[in-house]
C-alpha positions in Angstrom: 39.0 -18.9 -38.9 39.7 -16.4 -41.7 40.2 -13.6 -39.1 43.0 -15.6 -37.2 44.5 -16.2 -40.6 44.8 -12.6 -41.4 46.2 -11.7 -38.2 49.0 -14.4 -38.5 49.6 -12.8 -41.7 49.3 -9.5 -40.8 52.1 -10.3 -37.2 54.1 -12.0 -40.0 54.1 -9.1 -42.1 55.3 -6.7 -39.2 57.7 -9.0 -38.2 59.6 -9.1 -41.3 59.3 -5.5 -41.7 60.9 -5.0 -38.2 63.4 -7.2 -39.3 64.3 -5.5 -42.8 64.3 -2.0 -40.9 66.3 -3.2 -38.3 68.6 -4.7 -40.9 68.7 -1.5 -43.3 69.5 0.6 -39.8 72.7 -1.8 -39.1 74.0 -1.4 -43.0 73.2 2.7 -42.8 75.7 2.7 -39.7 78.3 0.2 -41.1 78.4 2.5 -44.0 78.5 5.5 -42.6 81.5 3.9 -40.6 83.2 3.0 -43.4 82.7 6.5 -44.7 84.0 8.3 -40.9 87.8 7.4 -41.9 88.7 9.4 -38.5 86.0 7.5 -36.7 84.8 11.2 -35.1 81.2 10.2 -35.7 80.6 12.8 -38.8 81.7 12.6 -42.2 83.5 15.8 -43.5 83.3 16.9 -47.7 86.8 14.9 -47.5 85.9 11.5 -46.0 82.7 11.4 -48.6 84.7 11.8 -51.6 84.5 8.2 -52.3 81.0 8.6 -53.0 80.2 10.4 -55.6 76.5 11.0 -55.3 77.0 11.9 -51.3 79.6 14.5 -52.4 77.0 16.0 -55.1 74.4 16.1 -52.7 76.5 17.0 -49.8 75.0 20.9 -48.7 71.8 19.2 -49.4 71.5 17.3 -46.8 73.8 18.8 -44.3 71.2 20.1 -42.6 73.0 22.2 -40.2 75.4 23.6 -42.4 78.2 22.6 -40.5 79.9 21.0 -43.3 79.7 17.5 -41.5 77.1 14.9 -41.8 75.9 13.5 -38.8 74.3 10.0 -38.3 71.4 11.4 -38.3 71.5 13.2 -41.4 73.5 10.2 -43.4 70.2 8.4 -43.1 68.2 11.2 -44.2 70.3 10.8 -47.2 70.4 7.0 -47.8 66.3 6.9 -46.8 66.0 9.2 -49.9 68.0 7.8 -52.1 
């Protein structure tokens, strides 16, 4: 009995974990839509001047040096923050 309890507790656990990743994933992208005022699917130095700590931290964590930020590399950013 104690065994079946810990495994509905341990599938609830995952399942809200799934759910608060999957959530924290959607907000990352709306964000980084807001941020992608062209909409070309990378924010420039330009289009992440509202941000102030993105701007600071830009060459950081543009990875490929290509002065853009990719999708990718946004959530690099916002999973270390």
């Amino acid at each position: 009995m104690k065994a079946i309890k810990l495994l509905m507790t341990l599938s609830l656990v995952t399942a809200a974990l799934s759910l608060a990743t999957a959530a924290n994933a959607s907000e990352v992208k709306d964000n980084f839509s807001q941020l992608d005022n062209d909409k070309n699917g990378v924010i420039t130095k330009g289009e992440a001047s509202g941000d102030t700590e993105l701007t600071n931290n830009f060459n950081q964590w543009d990875k490929d040096q290509d002065g853009q930020l990719s999708l990718d590399e946004y959530s690099a950013y916002i999973q270390a923050s």
